[in-house]
C-alpha positions as CSV (number, residue, x, y, z in Angstrom):
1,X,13.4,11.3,10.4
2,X,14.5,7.9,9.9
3,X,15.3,6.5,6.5
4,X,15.8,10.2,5.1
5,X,18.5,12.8,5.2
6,X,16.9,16.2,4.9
7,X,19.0,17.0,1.8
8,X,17.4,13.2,0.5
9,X,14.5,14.7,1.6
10,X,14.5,18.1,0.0
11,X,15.7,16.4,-3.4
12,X,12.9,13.7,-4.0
13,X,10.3,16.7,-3.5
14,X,12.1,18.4,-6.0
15,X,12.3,15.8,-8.3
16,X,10.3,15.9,-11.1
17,X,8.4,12.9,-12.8
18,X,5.6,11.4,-14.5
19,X,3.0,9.1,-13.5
20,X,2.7,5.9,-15.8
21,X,0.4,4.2,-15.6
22,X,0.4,1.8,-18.0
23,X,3.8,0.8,-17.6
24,X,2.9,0.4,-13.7
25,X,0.3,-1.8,-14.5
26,X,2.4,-4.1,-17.0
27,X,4.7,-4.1,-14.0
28,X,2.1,-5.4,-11.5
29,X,0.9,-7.8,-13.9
30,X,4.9,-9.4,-14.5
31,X,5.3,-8.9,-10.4
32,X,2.0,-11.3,-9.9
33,X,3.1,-13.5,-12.4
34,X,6.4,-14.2,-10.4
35,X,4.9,-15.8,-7.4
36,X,1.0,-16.0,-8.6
37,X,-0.2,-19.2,-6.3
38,X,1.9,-17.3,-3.4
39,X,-0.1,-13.6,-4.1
40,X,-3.3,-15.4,-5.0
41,X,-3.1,-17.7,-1.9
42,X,-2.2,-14.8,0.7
43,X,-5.3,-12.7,-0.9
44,X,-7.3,-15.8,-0.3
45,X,-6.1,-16.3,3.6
46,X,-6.8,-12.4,3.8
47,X,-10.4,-13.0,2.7
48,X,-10.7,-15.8,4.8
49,X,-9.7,-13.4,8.0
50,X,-11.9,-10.8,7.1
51,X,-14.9,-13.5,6.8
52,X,-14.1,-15.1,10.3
53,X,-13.7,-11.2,11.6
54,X,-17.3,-10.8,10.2
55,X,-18.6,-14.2,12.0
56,X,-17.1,-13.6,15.6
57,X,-18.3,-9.7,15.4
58,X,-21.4,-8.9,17.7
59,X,-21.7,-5.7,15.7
60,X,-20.2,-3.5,12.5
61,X,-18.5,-1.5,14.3
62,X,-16.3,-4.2,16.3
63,X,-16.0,-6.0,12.9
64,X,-14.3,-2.3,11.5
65,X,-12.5,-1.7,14.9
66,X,-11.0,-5.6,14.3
67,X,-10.2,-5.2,10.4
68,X,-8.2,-1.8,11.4
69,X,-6.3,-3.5,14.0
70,X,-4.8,-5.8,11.3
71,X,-5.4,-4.6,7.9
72,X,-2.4,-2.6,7.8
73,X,0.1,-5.4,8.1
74,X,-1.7,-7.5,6.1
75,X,-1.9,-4.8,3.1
76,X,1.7,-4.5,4.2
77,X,2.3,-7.9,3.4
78,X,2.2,-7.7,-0.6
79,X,4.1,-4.7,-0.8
80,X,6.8,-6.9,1.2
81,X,7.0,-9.2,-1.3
82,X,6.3,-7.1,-4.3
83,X,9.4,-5.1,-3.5
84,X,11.4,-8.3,-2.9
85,X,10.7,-9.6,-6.5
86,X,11.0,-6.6,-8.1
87,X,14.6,-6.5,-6.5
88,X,14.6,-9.8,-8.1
89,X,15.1,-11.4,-4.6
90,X,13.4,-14.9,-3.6
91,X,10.1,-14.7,-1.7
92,X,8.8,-17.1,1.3
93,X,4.9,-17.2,2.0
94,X,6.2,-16.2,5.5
95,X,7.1,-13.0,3.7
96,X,3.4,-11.6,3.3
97,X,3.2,-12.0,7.0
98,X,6.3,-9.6,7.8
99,X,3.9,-6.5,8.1
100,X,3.4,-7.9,11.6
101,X,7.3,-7.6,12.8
102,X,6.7,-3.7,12.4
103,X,3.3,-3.5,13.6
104,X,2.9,-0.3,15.5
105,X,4.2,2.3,13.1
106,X,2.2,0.5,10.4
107,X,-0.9,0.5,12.4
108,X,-0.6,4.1,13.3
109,X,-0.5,5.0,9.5
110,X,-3.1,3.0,8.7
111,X,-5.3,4.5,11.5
112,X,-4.1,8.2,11.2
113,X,-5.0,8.9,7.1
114,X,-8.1,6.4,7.9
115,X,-9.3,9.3,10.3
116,X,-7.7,12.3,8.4
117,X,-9.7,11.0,5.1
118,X,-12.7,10.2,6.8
119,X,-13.0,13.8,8.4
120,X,-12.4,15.2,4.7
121,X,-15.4,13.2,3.4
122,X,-17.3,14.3,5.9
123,X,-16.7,18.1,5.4
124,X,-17.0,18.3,1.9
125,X,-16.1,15.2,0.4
126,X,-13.1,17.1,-2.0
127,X,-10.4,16.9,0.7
128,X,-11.6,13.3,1.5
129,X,-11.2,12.5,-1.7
130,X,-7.8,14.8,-2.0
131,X,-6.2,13.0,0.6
132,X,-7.2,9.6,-0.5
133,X,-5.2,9.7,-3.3
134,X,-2.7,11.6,-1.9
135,X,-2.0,9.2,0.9
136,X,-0.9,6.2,-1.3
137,X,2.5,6.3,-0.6
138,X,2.1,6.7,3.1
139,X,2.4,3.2,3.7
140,X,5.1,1.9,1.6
141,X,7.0,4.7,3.4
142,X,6.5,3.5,6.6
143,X,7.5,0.4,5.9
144,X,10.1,0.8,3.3
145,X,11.5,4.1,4.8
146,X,11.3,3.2,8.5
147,X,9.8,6.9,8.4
148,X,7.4,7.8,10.7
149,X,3.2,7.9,10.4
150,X,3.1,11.7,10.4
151,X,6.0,12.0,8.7
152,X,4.7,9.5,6.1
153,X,2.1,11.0,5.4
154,X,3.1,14.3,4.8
155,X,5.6,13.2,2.5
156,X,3.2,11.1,0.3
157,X,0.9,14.5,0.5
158,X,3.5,16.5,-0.8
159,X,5.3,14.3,-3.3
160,X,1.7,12.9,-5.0
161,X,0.3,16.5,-5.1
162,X,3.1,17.5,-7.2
163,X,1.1,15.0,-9.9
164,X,-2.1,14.8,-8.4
165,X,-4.8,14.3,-11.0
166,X,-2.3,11.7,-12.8
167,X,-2.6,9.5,-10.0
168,X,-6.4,9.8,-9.3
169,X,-6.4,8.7,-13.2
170,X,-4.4,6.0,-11.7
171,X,-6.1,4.9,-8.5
172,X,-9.6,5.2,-10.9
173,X,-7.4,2.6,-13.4
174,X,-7.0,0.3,-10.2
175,X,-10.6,0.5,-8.8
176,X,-12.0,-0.7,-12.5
177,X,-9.7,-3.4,-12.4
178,X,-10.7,-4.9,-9.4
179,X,-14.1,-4.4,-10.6
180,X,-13.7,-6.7,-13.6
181,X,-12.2,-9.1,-10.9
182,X,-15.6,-8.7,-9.1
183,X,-17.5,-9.5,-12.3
184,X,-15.4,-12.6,-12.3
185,X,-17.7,-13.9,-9.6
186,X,-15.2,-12.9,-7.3
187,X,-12.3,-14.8,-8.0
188,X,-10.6,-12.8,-10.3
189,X,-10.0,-10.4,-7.1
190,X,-7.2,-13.1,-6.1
191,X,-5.5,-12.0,-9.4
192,X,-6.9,-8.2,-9.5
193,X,-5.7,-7.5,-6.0
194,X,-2.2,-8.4,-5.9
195,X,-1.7,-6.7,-9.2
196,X,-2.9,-3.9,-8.2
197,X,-0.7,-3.6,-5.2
198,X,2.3,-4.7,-7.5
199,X,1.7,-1.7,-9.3
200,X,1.6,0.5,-6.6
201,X,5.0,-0.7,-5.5
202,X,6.8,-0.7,-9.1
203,X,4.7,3.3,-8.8
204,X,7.0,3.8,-5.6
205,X,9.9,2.1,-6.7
206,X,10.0,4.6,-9.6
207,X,9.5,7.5,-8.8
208,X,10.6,7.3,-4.4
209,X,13.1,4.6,-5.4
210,X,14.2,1.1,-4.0
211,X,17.5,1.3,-2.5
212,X,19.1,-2.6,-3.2
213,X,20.4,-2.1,-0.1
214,X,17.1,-2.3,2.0
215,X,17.0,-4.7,4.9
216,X,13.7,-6.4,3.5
217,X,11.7,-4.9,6.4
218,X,12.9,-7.2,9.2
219,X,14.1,-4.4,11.1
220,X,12.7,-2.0,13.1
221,X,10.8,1.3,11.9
222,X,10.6,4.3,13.9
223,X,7.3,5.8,15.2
């Protein structure tokens, strides 16, 4: 496992911490506010994607095969640059675009939990539910970590379950925040959206960690 030592392994799931969500949120917000017309602009061209992906589309499922093929990049994209500022680095648009140099194991994440999840929901709806939460840090693994989809993903499990009603209190805090930017006629989801994945990322950076010494995902991650 790439990006991990087992002993680095063994000591984050032993580590103990808190979910805060509050001070996650205040993070997301002071994140956004460091490049705002560069987060609001990106969510804007990733609206604009998904409506051209909805025009071209003979059918729904083509339009959800097409969003899957490049959704995870694209979500990858504020994470890039959400971990960048809050390593107080400088940011390029070109930076929310980086998801795409490590396509593959990003892709694979995105479509293994999608289908884990889906088949929980469709059981019983509990260990849909379960794993959606659980799977939040799967991403930001994969791309921070160079770890793995599998991998990833059972590390996210683990690690989240550990506090695993804290952050359903959290993902519920993130969901009726992007539902006041829906009341907004919309456009407050160019604010909402970023800030919520800022303070998914200041979640990760506290309690996985965000070694200064990252190469800013321009390398390769292992699959």
């Amino acid at each position: 496992m790439e990006g991990y030592g087992s002993t680095g392994l063994e000591g984050l799931l032993q580590k103990r911490y808190t979910v805060k969500i509050s001070e996650y949120i205040g993070s997301g917000w002071k994140t956004f506010k460091k490049n705002p017309v560069g987060f609001a602009g990106f969510t804007l061209v990733f609206f604009l994607i998904n409506v051209a992906i909805a025009k071209i589309s003979q059918s729904v499922s083509l339009e959800g095969f097409i969003s899957l093929l490049i959704s995870a990049p694209l979500n990858a994209g504020f994470l890039i640059v959400a971990f960048k500022l809050l390593k107080n680095r400088a940011t390029t648009f070109g930076d929310f675009f980086r998801g795409f140099n490590n396509y593959l194991p990003l892709f694979l994440v995105s479509l293994a939990s999608s289908l884990v999840i889906g088949i929980g929901l469709l059981l019983l709806l509990v260990p849909g539910l379960y794993l959606a939460v659980a799977y939040i840090f799967a991403l930001p693994l994969v791309l921070e970590r160079k770890m793995n989809f599998w991998d990833g993903m059972e590390l996210s499990r683990k690690l989240i379950s550990k506090q695993w009603f804290s952050f359903l209190g959290f993902a519920l805090v993130l969901i009726l925040l992007n539902l006041a930017g829906v009341l907004l006629l919309s456009l407050g989801l160019l604010v909402t959206i970023p800030i919520s994945a800022c303070a998914i990322a200041a979640a990760y950076a506290d309690i996985v960690g965000l070694p200064p010494s990252s190469s800013d995902f321009e390398s390769g991650v292992s699959t």
